[in-house]
N, CA, C and O atoms as CSV, one atom per row, in Angstrom:
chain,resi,resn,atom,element,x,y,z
A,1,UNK,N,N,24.320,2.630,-7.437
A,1,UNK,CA,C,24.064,1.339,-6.822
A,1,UNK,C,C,22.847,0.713,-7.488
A,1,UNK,O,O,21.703,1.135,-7.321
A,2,UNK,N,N,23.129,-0.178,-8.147
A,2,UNK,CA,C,21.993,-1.518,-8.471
A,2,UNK,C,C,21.131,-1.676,-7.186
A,2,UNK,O,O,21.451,-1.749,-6.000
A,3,UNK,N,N,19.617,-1.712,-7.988
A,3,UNK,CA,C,18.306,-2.303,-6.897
A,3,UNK,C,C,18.464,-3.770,-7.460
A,3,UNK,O,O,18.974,-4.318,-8.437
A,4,UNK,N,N,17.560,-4.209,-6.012
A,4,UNK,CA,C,17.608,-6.097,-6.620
A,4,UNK,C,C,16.850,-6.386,-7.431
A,4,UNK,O,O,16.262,-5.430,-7.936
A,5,UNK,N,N,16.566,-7.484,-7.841
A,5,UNK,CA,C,15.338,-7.705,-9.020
A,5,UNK,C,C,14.315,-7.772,-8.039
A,5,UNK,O,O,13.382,-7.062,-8.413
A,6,UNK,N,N,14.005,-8.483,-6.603
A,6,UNK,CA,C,12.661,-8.452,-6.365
A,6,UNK,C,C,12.265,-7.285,-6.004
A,6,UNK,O,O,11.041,-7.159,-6.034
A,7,UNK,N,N,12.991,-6.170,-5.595
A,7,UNK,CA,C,13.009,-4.927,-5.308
A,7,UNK,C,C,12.265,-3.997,-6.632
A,7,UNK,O,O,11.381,-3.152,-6.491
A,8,UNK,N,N,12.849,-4.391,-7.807
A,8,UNK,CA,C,12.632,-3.765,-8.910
A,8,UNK,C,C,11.007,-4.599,-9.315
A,8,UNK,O,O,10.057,-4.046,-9.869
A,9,UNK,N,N,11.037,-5.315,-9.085
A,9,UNK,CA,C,9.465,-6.240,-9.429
A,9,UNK,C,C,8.289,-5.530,-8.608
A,9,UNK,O,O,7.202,-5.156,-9.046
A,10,UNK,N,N,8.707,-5.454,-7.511
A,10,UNK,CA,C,8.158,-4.670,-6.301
A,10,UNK,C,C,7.293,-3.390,-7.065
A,10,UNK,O,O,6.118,-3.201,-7.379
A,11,UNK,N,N,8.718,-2.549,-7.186
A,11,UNK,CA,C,8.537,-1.409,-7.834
A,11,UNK,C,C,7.865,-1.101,-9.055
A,11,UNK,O,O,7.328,-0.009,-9.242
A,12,UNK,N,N,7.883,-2.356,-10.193
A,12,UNK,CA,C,6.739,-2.102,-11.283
A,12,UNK,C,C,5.976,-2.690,-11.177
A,12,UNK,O,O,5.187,-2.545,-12.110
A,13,UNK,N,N,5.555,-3.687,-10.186
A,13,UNK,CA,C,4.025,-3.861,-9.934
A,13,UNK,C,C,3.542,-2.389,-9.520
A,13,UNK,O,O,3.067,-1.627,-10.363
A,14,UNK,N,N,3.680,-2.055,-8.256
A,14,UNK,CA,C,3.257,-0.790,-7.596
A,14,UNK,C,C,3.032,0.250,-9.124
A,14,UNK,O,O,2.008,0.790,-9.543
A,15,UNK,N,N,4.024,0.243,-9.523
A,15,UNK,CA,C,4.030,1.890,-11.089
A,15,UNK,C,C,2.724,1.317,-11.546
A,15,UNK,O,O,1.764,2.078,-11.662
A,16,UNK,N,N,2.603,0.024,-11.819
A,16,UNK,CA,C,1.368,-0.705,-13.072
A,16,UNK,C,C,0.178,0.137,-12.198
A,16,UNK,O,O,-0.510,1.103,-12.528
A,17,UNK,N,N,0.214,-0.367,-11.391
A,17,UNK,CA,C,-1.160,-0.387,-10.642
A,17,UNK,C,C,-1.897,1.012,-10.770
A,17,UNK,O,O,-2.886,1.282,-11.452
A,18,UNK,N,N,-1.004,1.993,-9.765
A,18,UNK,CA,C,-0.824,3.436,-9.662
A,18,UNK,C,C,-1.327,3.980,-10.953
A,18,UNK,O,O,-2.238,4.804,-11.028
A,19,UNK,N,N,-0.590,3.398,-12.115
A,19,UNK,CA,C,-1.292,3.826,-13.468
A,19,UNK,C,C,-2.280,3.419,-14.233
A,19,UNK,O,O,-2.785,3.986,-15.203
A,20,UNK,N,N,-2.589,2.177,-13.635
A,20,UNK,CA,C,-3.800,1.396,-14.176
A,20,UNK,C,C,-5.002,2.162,-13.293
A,20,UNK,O,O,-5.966,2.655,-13.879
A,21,UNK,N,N,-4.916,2.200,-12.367
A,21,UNK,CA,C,-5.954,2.835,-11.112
A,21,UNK,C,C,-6.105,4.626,-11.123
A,21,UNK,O,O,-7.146,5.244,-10.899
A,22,UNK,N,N,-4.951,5.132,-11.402
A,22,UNK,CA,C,-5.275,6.510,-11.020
A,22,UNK,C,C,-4.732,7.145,-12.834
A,22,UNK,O,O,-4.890,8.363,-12.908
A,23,UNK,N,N,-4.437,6.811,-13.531
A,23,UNK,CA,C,-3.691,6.879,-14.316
A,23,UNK,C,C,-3.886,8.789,-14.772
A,23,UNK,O,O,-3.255,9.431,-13.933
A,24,UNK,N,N,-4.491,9.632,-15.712
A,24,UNK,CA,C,-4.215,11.120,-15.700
A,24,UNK,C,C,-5.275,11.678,-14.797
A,24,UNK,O,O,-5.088,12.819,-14.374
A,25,UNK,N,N,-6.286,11.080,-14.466
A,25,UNK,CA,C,-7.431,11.838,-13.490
A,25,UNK,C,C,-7.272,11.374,-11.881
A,25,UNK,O,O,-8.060,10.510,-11.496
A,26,UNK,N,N,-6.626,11.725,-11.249
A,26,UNK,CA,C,-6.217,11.083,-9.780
A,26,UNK,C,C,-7.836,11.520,-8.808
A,26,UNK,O,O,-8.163,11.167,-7.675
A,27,UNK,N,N,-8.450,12.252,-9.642
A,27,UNK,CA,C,-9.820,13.087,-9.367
A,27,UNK,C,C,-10.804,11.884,-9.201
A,27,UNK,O,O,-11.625,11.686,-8.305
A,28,UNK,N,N,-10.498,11.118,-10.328
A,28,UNK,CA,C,-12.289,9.709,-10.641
A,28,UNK,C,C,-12.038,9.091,-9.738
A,28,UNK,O,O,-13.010,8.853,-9.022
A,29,UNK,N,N,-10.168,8.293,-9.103
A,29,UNK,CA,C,-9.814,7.319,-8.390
A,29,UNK,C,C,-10.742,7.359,-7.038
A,29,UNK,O,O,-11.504,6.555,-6.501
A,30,UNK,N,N,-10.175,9.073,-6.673
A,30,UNK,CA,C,-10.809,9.606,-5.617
A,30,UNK,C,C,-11.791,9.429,-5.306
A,30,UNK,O,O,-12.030,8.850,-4.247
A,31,UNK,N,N,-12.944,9.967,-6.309
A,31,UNK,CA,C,-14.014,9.746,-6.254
A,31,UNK,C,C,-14.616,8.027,-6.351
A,31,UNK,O,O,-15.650,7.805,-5.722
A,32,UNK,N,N,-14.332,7.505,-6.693
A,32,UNK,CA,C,-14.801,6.004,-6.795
A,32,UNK,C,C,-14.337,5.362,-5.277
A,32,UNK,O,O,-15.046,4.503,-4.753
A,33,UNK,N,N,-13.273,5.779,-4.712
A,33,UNK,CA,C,-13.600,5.286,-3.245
A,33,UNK,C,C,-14.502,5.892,-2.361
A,33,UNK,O,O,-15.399,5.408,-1.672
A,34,UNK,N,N,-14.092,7.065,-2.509
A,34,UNK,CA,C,-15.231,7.687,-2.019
A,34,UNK,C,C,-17.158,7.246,-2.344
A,34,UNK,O,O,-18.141,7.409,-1.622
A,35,UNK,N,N,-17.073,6.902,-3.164
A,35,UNK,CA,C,-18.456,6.933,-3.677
A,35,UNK,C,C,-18.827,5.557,-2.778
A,35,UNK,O,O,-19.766,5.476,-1.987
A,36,UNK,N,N,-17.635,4.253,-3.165
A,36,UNK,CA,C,-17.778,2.971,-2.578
A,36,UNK,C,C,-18.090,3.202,-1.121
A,36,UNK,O,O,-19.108,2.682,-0.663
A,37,UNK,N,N,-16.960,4.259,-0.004
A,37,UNK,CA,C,-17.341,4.177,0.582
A,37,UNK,C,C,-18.486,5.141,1.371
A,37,UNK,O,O,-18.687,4.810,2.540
A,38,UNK,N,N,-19.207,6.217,0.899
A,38,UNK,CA,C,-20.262,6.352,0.958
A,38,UNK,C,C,-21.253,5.114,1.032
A,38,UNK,O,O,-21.728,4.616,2.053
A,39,UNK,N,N,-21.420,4.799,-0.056
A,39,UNK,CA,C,-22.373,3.409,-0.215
A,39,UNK,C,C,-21.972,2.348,1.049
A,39,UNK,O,O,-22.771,2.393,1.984
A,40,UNK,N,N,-21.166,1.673,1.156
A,40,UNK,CA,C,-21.322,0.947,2.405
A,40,UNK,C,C,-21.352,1.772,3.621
A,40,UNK,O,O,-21.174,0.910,4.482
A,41,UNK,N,N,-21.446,2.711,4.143
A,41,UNK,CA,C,-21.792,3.518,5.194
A,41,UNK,C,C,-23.417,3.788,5.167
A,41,UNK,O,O,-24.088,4.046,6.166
A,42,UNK,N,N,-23.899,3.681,3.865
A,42,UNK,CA,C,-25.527,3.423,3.890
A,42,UNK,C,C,-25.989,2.360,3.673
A,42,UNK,O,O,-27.162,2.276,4.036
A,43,UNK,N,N,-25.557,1.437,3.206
A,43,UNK,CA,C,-25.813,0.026,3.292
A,43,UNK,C,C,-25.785,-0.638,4.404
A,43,UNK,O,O,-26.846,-1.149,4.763
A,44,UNK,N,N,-24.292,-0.857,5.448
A,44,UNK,CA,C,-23.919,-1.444,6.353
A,44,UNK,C,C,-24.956,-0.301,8.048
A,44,UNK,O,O,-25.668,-0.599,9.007
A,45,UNK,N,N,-24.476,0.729,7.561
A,45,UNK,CA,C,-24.919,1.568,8.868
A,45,UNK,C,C,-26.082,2.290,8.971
A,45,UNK,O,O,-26.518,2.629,10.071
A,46,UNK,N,N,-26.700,2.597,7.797
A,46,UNK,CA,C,-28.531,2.656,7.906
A,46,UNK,C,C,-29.527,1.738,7.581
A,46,UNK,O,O,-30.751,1.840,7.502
A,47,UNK,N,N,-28.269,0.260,7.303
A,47,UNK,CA,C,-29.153,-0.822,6.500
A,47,UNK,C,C,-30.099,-0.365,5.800
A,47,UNK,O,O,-31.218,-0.676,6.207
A,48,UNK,N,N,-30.043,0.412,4.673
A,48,UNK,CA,C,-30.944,1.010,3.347
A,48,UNK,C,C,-30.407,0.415,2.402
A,48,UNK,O,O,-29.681,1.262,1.882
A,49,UNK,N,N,-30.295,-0.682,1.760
A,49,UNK,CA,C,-30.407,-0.982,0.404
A,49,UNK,C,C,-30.797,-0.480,-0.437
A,49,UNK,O,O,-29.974,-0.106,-1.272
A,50,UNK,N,N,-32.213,-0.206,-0.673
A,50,UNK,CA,C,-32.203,0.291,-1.791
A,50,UNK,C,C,-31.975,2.193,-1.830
A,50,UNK,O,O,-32.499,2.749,-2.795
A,51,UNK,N,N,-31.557,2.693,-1.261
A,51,UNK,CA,C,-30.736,3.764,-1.047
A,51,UNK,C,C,-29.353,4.053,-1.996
A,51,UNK,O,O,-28.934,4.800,-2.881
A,52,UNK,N,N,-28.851,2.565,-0.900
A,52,UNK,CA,C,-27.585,2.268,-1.779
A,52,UNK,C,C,-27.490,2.177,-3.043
A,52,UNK,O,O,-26.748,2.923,-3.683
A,53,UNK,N,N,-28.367,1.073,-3.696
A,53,UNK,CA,C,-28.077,0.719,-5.026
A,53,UNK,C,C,-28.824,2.384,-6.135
A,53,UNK,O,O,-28.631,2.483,-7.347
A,54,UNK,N,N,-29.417,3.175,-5.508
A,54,UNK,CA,C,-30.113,4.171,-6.272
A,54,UNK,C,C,-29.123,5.442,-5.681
A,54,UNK,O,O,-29.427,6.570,-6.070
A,55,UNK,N,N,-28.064,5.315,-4.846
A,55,UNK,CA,C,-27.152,6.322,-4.690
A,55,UNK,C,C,-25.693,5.746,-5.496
A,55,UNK,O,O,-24.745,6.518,-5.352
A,56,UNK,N,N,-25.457,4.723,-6.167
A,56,UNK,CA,C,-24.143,4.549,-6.610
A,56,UNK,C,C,-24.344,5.199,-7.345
A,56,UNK,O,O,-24.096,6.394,-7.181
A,57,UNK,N,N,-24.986,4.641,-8.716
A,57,UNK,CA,C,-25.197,5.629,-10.045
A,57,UNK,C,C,-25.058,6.929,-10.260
A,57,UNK,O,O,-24.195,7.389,-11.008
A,58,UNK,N,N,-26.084,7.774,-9.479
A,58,UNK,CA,C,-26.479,8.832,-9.248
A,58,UNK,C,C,-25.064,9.712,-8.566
A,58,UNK,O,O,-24.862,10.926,-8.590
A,59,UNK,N,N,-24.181,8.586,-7.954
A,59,UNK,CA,C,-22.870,9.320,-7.105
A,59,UNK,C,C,-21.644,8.861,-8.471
A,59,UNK,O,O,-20.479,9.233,-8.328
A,60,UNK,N,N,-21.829,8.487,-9.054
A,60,UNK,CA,C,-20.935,8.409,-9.995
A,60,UNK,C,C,-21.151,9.181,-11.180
A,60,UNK,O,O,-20.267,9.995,-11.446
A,61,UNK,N,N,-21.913,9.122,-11.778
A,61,UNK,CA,C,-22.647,10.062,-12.499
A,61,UNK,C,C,-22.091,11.600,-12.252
A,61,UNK,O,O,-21.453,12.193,-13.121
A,62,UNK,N,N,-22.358,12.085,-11.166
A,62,UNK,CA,C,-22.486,13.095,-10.242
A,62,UNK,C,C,-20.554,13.338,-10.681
A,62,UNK,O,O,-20.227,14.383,-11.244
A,63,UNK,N,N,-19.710,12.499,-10.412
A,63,UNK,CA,C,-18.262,12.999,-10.127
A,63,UNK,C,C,-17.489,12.959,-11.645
A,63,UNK,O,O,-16.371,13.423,-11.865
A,64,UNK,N,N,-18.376,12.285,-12.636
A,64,UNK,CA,C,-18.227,11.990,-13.963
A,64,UNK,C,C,-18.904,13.672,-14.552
A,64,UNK,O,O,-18.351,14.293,-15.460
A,65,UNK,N,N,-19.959,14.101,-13.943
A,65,UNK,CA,C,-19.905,15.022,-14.332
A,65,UNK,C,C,-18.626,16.556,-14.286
A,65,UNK,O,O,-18.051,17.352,-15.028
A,66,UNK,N,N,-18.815,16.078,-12.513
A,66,UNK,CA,C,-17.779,16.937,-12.156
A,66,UNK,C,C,-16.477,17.052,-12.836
A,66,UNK,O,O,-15.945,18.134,-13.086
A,67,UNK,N,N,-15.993,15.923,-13.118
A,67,UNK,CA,C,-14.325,15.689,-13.818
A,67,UNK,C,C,-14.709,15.846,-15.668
A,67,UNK,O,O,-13.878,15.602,-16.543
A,68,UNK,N,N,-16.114,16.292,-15.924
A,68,UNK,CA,C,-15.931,16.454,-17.670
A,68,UNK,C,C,-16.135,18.002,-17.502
A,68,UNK,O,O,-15.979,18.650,-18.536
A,69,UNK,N,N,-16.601,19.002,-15.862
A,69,UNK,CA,C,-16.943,20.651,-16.768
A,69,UNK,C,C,-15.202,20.504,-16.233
A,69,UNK,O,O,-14.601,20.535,-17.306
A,70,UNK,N,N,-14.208,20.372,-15.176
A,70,UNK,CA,C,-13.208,20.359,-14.692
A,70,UNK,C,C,-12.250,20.438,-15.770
A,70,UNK,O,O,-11.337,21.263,-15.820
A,71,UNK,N,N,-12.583,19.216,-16.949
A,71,UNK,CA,C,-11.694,19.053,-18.128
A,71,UNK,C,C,-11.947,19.937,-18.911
A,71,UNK,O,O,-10.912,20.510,-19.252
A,72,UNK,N,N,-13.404,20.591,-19.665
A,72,UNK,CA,C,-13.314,21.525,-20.399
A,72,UNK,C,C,-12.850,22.803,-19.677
A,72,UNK,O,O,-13.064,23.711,-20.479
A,73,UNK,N,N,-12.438,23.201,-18.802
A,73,UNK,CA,C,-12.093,24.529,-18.418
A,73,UNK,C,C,-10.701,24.299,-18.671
A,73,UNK,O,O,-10.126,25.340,-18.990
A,74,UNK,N,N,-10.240,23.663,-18.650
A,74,UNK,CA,C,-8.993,23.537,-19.029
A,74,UNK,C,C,-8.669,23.396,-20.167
A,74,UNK,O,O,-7.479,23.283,-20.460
C-alpha cells in the first residue's frame, strides 16, 4: 500500500531533523538538553545569572569531554 505524499513529507521532515539533531552521537543531543535545561533551572529558579552563563561552557565542555574518552574506547 502507497503512503500519501503529505504523509511521506511528514515523514522526511521528521528523518531530516532526527538526523540533523541527533545524527551518530544520540549521547551530545542528550546532553545539550540536558545542559539547556540545567541552565534554566538556575537561571529561572535560583535567579543566578551569572552561575548560568559560567555553568553552560563548563557543562558542555564537561559532556564533549565525556563523548571524546567514550569514542576512543571504542
Amino acid at each position: 500500500m502507497k503512503s500519501s505524499w503529505p504523509l511521506r513529507m511528514v515523514v522526511g521532515f521528521a528523518r531530516f531533523w532526527w538526523d540533523f539533531l541527533v545524527g551518530d552521537t544520540p549521547e551530545l543531543f542528550v546532553a545539550a538538553v540536558v545542559i539547556l535545561g540545567v541552565v534554566a533551572v538556575i537561571r529561572l529558579g535560583a535567579h543566578e545569572n551569572a552561575l548560568a552563563v559560567a555553568a553552560l561552557p563548563l557543562l558542555a565542555v564537561a559532556a564533549l569531554g565525556v563523548s571524546l574518552s567514550r569514542a576512543r574506547r571504542r
